[in-house]
Every structure is written in structure tokens, then in C-alpha cells.
C-alpha positions as a printed Julia matrix, in Angstrom:
436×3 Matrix{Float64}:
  -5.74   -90.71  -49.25
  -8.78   -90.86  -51.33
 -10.69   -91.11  -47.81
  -8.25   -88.14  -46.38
  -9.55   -86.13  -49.18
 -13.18   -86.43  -49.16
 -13.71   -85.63  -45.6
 -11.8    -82.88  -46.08
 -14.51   -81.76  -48.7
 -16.81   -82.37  -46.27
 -15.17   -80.29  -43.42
 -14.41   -77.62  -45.47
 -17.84   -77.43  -46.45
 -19.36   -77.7   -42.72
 -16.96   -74.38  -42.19
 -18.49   -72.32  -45.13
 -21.97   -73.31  -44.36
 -21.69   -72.02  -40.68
 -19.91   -68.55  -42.15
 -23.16   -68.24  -44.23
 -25.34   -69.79  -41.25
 -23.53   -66.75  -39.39
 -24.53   -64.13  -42.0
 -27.93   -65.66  -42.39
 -28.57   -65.7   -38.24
 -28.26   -62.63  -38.26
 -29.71   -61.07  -41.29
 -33.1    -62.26  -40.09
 -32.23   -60.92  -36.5
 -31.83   -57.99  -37.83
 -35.0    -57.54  -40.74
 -33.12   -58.04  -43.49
 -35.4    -60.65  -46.12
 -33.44   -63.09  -46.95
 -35.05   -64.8   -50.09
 -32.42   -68.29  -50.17
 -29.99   -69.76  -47.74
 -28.44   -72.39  -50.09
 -25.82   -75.38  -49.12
 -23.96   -76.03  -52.43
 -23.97   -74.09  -55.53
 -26.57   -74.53  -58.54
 -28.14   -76.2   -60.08
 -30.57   -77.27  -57.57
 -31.18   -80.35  -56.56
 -33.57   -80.06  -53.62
 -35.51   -77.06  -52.61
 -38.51   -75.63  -50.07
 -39.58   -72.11  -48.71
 -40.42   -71.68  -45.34
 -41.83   -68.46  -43.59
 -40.76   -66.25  -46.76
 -37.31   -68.36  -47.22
 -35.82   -70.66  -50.08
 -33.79   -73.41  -48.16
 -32.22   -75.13  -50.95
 -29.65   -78.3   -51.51
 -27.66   -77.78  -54.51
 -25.28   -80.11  -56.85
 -22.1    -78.4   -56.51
 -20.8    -79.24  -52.52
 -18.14   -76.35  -52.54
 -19.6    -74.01  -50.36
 -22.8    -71.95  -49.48
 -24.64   -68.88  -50.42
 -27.24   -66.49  -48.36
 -29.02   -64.43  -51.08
 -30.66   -61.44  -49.72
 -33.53   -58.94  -51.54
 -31.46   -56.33  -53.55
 -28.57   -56.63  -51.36
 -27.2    -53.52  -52.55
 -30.09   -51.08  -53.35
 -30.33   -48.76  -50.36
 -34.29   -48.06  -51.13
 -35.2    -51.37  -51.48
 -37.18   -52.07  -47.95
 -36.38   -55.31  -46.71
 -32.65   -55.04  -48.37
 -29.09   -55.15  -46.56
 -28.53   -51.8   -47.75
 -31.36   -50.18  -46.58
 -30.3    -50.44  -42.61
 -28.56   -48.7   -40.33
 -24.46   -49.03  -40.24
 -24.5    -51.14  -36.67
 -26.79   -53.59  -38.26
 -25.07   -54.07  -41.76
 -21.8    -54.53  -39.17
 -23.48   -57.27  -37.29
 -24.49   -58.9   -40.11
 -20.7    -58.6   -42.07
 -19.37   -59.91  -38.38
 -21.38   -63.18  -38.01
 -19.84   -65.0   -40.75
 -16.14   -64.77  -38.88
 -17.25   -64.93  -35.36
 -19.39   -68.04  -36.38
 -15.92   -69.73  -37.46
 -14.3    -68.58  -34.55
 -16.76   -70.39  -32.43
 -17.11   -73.39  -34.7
 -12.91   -73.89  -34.74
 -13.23   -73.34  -30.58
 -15.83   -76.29  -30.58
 -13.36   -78.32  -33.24
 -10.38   -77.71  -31.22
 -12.43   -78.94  -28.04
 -12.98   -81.68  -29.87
 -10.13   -82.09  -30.58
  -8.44   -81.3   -27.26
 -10.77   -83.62  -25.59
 -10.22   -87.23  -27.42
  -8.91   -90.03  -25.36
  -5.24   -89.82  -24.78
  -2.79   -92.69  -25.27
  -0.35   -92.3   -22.05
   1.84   -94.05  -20.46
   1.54   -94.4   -16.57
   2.93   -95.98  -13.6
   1.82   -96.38   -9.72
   5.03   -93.91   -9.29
   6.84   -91.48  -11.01
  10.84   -92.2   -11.37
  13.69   -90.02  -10.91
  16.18   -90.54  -13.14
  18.66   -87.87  -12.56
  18.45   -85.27   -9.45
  20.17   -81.74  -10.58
  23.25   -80.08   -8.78
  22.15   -77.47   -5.96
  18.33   -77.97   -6.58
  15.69   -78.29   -4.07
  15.64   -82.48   -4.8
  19.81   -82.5    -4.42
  18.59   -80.2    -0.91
  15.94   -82.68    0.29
  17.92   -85.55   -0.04
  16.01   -87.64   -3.49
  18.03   -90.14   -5.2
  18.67   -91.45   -8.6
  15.93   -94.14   -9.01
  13.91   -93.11   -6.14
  10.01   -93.52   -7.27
   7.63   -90.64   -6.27
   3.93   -92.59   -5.27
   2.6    -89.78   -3.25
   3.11   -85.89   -3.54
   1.29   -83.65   -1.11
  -1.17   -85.85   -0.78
  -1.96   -86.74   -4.03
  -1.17   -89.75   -6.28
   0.05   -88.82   -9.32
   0.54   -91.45  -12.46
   2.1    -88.93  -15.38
   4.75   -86.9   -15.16
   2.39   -84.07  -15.95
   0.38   -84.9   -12.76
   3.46   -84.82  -10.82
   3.98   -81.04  -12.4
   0.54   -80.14  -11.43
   0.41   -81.25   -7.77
   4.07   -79.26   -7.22
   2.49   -75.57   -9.37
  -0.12   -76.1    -6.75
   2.11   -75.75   -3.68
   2.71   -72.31   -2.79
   5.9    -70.37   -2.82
   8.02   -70.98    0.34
   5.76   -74.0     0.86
   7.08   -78.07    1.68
   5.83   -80.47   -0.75
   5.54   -83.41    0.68
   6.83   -86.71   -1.42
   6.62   -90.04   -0.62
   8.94   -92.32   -2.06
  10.32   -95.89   -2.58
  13.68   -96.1    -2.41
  15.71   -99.53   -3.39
  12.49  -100.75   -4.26
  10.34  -101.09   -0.71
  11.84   -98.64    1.6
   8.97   -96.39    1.68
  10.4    -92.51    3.28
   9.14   -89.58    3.04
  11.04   -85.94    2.09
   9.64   -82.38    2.25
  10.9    -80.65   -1.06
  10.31   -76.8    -1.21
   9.26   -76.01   -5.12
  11.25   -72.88   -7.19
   9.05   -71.4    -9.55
  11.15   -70.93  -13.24
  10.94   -67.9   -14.75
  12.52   -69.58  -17.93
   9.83   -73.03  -17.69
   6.6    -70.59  -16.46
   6.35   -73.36  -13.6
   7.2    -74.38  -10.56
  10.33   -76.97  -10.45
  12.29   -79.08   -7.71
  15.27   -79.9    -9.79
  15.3    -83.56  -10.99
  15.24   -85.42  -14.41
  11.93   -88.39  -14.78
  12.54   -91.48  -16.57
  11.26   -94.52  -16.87
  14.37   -96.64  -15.85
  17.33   -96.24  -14.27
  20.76   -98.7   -14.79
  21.14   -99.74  -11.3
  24.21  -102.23  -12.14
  26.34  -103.5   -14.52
  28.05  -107.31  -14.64
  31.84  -107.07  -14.76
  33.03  -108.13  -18.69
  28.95  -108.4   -19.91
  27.76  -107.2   -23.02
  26.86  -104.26  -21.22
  29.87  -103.23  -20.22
  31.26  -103.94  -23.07
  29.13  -101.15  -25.17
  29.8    -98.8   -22.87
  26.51   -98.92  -20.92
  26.85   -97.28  -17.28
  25.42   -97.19  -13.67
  23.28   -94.15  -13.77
  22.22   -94.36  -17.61
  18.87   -95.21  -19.12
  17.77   -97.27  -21.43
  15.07   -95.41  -23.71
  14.19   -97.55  -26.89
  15.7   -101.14  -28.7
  15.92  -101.04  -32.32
  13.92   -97.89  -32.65
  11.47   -99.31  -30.01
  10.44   -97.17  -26.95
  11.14   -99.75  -23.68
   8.25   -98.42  -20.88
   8.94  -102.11  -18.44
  10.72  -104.92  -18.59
   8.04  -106.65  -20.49
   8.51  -103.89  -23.46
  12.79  -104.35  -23.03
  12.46  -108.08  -23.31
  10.1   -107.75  -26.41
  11.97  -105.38  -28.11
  15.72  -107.24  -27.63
  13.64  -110.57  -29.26
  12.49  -108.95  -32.3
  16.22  -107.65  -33.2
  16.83  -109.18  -36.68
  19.08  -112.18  -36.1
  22.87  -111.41  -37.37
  22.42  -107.49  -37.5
  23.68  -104.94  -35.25
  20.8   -103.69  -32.71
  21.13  -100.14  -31.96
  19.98   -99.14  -28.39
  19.47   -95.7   -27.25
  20.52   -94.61  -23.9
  19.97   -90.98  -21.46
  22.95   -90.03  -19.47
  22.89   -87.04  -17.53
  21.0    -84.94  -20.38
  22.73   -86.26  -23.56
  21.51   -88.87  -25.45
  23.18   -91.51  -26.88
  23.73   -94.85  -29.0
  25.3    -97.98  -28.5
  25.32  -101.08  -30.99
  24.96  -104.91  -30.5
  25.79  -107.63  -32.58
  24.34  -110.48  -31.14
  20.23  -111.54  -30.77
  19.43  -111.44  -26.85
  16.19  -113.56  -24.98
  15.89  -110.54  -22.09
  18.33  -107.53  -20.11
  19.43  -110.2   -17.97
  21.47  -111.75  -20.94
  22.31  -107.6   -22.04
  24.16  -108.14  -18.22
  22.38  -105.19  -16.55
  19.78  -104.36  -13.79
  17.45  -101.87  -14.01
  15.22   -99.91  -11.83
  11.68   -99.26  -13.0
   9.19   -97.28  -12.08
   6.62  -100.24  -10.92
   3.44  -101.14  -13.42
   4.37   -98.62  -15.86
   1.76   -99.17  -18.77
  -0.15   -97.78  -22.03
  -3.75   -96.53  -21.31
  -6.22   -94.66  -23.35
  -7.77   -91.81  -20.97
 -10.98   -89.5   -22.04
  -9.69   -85.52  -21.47
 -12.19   -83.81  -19.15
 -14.13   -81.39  -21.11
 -13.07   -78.49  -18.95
  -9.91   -79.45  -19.69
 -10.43   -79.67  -23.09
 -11.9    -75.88  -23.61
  -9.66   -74.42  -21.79
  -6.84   -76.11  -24.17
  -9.13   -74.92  -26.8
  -9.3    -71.4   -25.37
  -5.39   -71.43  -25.38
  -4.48   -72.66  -28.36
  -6.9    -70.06  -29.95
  -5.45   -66.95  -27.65
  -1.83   -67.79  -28.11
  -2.68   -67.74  -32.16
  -1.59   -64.46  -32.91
   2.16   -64.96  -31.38
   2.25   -68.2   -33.33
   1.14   -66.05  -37.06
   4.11   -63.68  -35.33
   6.55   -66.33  -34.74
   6.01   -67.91  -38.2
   7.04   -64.79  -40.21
  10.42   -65.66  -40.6
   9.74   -69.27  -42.23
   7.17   -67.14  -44.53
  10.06   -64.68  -45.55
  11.78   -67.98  -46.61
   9.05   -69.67  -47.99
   6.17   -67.13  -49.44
   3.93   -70.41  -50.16
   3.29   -70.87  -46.89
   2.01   -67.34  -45.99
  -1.06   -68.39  -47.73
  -2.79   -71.42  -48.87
  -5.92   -72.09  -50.85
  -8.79   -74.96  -51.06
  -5.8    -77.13  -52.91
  -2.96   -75.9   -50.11
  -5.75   -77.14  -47.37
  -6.17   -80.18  -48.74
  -2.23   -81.07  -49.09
  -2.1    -80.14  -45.33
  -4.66   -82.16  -44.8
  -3.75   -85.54  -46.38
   0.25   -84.75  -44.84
  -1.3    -84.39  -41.05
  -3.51   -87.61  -41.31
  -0.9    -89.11  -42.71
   1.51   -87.95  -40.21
  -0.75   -88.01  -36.88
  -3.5    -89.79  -37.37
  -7.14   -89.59  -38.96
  -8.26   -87.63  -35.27
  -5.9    -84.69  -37.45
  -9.22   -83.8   -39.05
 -10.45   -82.09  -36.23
  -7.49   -79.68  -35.74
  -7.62   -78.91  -39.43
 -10.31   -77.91  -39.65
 -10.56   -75.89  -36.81
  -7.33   -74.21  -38.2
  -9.31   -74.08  -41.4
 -12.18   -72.37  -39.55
 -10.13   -69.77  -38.31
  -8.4    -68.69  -41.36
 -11.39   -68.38  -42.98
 -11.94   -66.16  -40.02
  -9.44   -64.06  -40.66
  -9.37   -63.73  -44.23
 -12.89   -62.52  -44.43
 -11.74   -60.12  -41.97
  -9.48   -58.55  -44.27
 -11.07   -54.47  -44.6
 -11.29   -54.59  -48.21
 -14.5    -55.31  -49.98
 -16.17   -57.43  -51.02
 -14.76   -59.65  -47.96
 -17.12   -58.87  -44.36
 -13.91   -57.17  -43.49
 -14.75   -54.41  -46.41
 -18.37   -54.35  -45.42
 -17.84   -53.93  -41.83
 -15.48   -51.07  -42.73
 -17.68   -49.48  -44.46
 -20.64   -50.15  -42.29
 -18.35   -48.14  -39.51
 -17.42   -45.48  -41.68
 -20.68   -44.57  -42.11
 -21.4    -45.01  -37.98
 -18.59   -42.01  -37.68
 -20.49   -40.0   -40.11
 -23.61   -39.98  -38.32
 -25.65   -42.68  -40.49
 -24.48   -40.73  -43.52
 -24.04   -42.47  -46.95
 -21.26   -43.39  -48.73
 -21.92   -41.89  -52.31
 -22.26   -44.65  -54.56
 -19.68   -43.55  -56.88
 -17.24   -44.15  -53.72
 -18.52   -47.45  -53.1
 -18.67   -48.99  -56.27
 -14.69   -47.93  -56.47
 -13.8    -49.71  -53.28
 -15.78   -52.7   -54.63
 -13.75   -52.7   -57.57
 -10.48   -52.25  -56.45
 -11.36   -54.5   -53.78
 -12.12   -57.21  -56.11
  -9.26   -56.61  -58.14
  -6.91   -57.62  -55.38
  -8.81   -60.54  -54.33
  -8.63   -61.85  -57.64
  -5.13   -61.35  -57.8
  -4.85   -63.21  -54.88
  -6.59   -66.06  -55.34
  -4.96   -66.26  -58.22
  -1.18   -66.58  -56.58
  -2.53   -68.55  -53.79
  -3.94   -71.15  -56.38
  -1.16   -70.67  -58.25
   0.97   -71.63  -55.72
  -0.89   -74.61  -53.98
  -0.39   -75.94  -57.51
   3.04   -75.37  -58.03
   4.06   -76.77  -54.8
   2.32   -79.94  -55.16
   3.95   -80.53  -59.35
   7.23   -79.72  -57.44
   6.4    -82.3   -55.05
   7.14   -79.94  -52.24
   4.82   -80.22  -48.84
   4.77   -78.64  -45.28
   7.3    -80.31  -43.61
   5.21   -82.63  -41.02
């Protein structure tokens, strides 16, 4: 946890130091003098000027600063103030679109790590559906899919791929095993599902299939049927007959073994009493799809940015779709430095330490959008302004009307930090989390 915790200090303070990087970018784009660009808060711990500019390494690692000459004094040359609306905007804007393109690059990262799967030289069918285009072309329970239209696919998402490729009113072509070494082949014609947002033929995947059942074995016994599937021992997903065998020899001696088995589309469990060497002893025999294995694959990096891309686009209908479990639950509308932490250390926890990555690209993006928020002094309340002053003509705010947006504007974010903090605090006293 401990570990959890500090590099999430350290990720949260790579995302504020490319918001500031943002601001700063841009500021000297634009002509604005920037006098320090500082990682940390004071005091200061390291410090040198180059070409006019204080880069500085400070004791406090909780964020980063860009301090500008007389930020606010319109007739100070050189100043923020003292530009023209589109430039102040551009400057406001770069902190949030530098997240935005920092969490896309996290999210690729993320995205693109190897990927534990499980694969097979075939893909099984476990179940073919009533009036589909499988049930049509003539597949069978435990038929095994090695070729489709040409291709070879190892994953059940491969074998989606190839058949979204094959146009509408098109054959795919399948080659498949059937009883083990009859090798046929069947032209399938995909239906594309409105309801899935893919093309489908109509059959169920698995990774075995209960071929046969001895008359008065334990099998029977339990209940276990021609046509079911075995899916995990004890709590223990079974892949092959290796993983089965394993599984059924680790059962605690003298207590009950639960197995879970598929049938049709129900799942379902049965119980055993008694320790077992293999399936052979269970009194069943199973069809598997042949040299089904665990392998660690690297994601193309294509692949992975356009995941990224995704994930990022389809962000606003996931804020939308969350409302209601915000209505319930106002904590989670909103969490702080301490609420982003807690979410840290429960998805590491959870998923894995490779978490860290989507956190903080999460984290990058609602920095994002809270600084986008049009109410000063967030960018969101500069650029506001900034464009105010654009539909004027270039004409000033007064200052009087300024200095009251900054105020109120500060009010409110004060008042919000304070209930965000707050409640980051609460919830973790109450010992509540996020549910993952």
C-alpha cells in the first residue's frame, strides 16, 4: 500500500507539471515573460535561469507553478494581461488540452501492455443457437473452428473479427474438426446485430464440451449432462485437461468440491464429496478445443491508440450513464487528492500494479475537466473571459467586473474543495470505498 501510495504522488504530480508545462508552452509562444516555471512548491531546493527564466526544484512535491510578470496588470509589457483575448485563451487552454493528451498517451499505455490470453489452435463451439446462420450451415456442438475465411484465428475475439470483416450477404468460409479429425468445411452467411453492434452467426464458444457420460459415475450422479461444460473446479478456471486434472487434485481431501458447469446459457453448480486423480475418475469425456493455453501477447500500438481514442470519446456517455449512482451516492460525483488516492490503492489492489496507468490517465482527464469549469480563477474562467472580450472587439473588462468574478469565483472553489475534502475524508473514517 505504502508503495500504491507513493507512486501515486508521483503520478499525480507528472499530471500537474504537464498542466503547467501546458500553460508555460504556450505563454512563451505567445510573448508572455514568464519569470519561474517551478516543479514543487517552496522553499527551494534547486534553482537556475535560463534565457530570462527561473527553472526551479522545490521541497514540497504537490504540484507546480508557472509565475508570469504581473500576471494581472494590463500595462505591464511582457504581462498575461497585456495581450490580446485569442492569446490569453490559448494560454488558459494549454493546461487542459496538455492533460488530455498526456491521459491519451497513459491510456495507450495502458491499452498497449502485454495481454494474458488464453488461446487454442481452434476455437470451440459449445452451443449452436435455434434458427441461426450456424443451426443453417449445419455446425455442431463441439465442432472446433481452425480456419475462417482464410484466416486462423486463436481468440474468440479473432474469430469475431475475421466474421465483422465479411460483408453482408457474404459466405464465410469455416473450416472445422469435427469428432476430433474429420476436417469439413461449411459456408456460414454472418447477420449483423443491431442489439451486439457486430456481425454474428449464432453459436455459443467454450472451451469444452461434455461429450459423454458413464452410466451410474460420479458424473451422473451430480447431475452432469451430455452437452454441458465444465468451466472451473473449486473456484479454479479448467482451460485443458491438464488444468481439469490439476484442479480436481488440489480439492481439500474430505470436503465437498464445488464444480461449475454452462448448460445452454445458465450456469450452474454441482458438489462432490470425494478427492479425484483426473475427469476420467469424475466418469466423463470431454471435448476440447486442442492446445488451448495461457500466453502473454504485446497489443499493437495501433491497436492500442485507437483503444485509447475510444475510451476517451465514449467518456462523456460514461459521466452520463454514471449520474444515477451519483444521485445515490454524492461522494462519488467528486473526489479530491485523498478520493484519488483511495481509488488508487482499491484498483492496484483489485487489478494489478499496471492500474497505475489508467488512473492516472483518468486522473489526467479530470483535471482536464475541472479546470475547464468557466468560473475563475480555473482556465475555464480565464478562457471565458478571454472570449468575452473577443465578442467585444478586444474591449476590456472593467476591472471592477473582473475582480467580482474572481471573487465569487473563488468563493465557490473554496467551498468546493472544501466538501470534496471533506468528503474523501469522511468516506475513508467510515471505511466506505468505490466498490472495485
Amino acid at each position: 500500500m505504502i508503495q500504491t501510495i507513493l507512486l501515486f504522488i508521483v503520478s499525480l504530480l507528472i499530471v500537474v507539471v504537464v498542466h503547467e508545462l501546458g500553460h508555460f508552452i504556450v505563454s512563451k509562444k505567445v510573448g508572455v515573460v514568464v519569470e519561474e516555471f517551478g516543479i514543487g512548491f517552496p522553499p527551494r531546493l534547486f534553482g537556475r535561469v535560463w534565457r530570462g527564466t527561473m527553472y526551479s526544484l522545490n521541497a514540497l512535491p504537490v504540484g507546480a507553478f508557472v509565475r508570469s510578470k504581473s500576471e494581472d496588470d494590463a500595462t505591464a509589457e511582457g504581462s498575461l494581461a497585456s495581450k490580446k483575448p485569442w492569446p490569453r485563451f490559448a494560454v488558459y487552454a494549454a493546461g487542459p488540452a496538455f492533460n488530455v493528451v498526456l491521459a491519451f498517451l497513459l491510456l495507450m499505455a495502458f491499452f498497449g501492455l502485454p495481454r494474458t490470453m488464453v488461446v487454442s489452435d481452434g476455437i470451440l463451439v459449445f452451443q449452436v443457437q435455434a434458427d441461426s446462420s450456424a443451426e443453417a450451415a449445419g455446425l455442431r456442438s463441439g465442432d472446433v473452428i481452425v480456419e475462417a475465411a482464410g484466416e486462423l484465428p486463436e481468440t474468440w475475439g479473432e474469430l469475431q473479427v475475421v466474421l465483422s470483416k465479411v460483408p453482408q450477404g457474404e459466405a464465410a468460409e469455416l473450416v472445422v474438426l469435427r469428432e476430433g479429425s474429420d476436417r469439413m468445411g461449411i459456408d456460414v452467411y454472418p447477420r449483423y446485430d443491431e442489439e451486439l453492434g457486430r456481425s454474428v452467426i449464432g453459436i455459443t464458444l467454450g472451451r469444452n464440451v461434455v461429450a459423454a457420460v458413464d452410466p451410474g459415475s460420479l458424473a451422473e450422479q451430480v447431475g452432469i449432462a451430455v452437452g454441458d461444460s465444465l468451466l472451473a473446479v473449486g473456484g479454479k478456471a479448467v482451460i485443458n485437461e491438464m488444468s481439469l486434472n490439476d484442479a480436481l487434485q488440489q480439492a481439500a481431501p474430505g470436503s465437498a468440491t464445488v464444480l461449475t458447469l454452462l448448460r445452454d446459457v445458465d450456469a450452474r453448480t454441482v458438489e462432490i464429496s470425494q478427492s479425484l486423480a483426473d475427469s476420467e475418475s469424475l466418469g466423463l469425456r470431454l471435448l476440447w478445443a486442442p492446445n488451448t493455453r495461457v500466453e502473454s501477447r504485446p497489443t499493437p500500438i495501433a491497436t492500442a491508440a485507437i483503444s485509447s481514442a475510444k475510451f476517451m470519446i465514449s467518456m462523456p456517455a460514461l459521466i452520463v450513464s454514471s449520474i444515477p449512482l451519483m444521485q445515490d451516492d454524492p461522494s462519488l460525483a467528486f473526489v479530491g487528492p485523498i478520493g484519488a488516492g483511495q481509488l488508487t490503492v482499491e484498483a492496484v489492489e483489485a487489478f494489478g500494479i499496471s492500474n497505475l496507468l489508467f488512473i492516472g490517465g483518468l486522473i489526467s482527464v479530470g483535471i482536464a475537466l475541472f479546470n475547464l469549469f468557466p468560473v475563475p480563477p480555473l482556465d475555464g474562467g480565464g478562457m471565458l473571459l478571454a472570449f468575452t472580450e473577443a465578442v467585444r472587439g478586444g474591449r476590456r473588462l472593467s476591472a471592477r467586473a473582473i475582480r467580482v468574478a474572481y471573487s465569487v469565483g473563488t468563493a465557490l472553489l473554496i467551498t468546493l474543495i472544501v466538501f470534496i475534502t471533506t468528503s474523501d475524508v469522511l468516506r475513508l473514517i467510515e471505511g466506505r470505498g468505490f466498490g472495485l
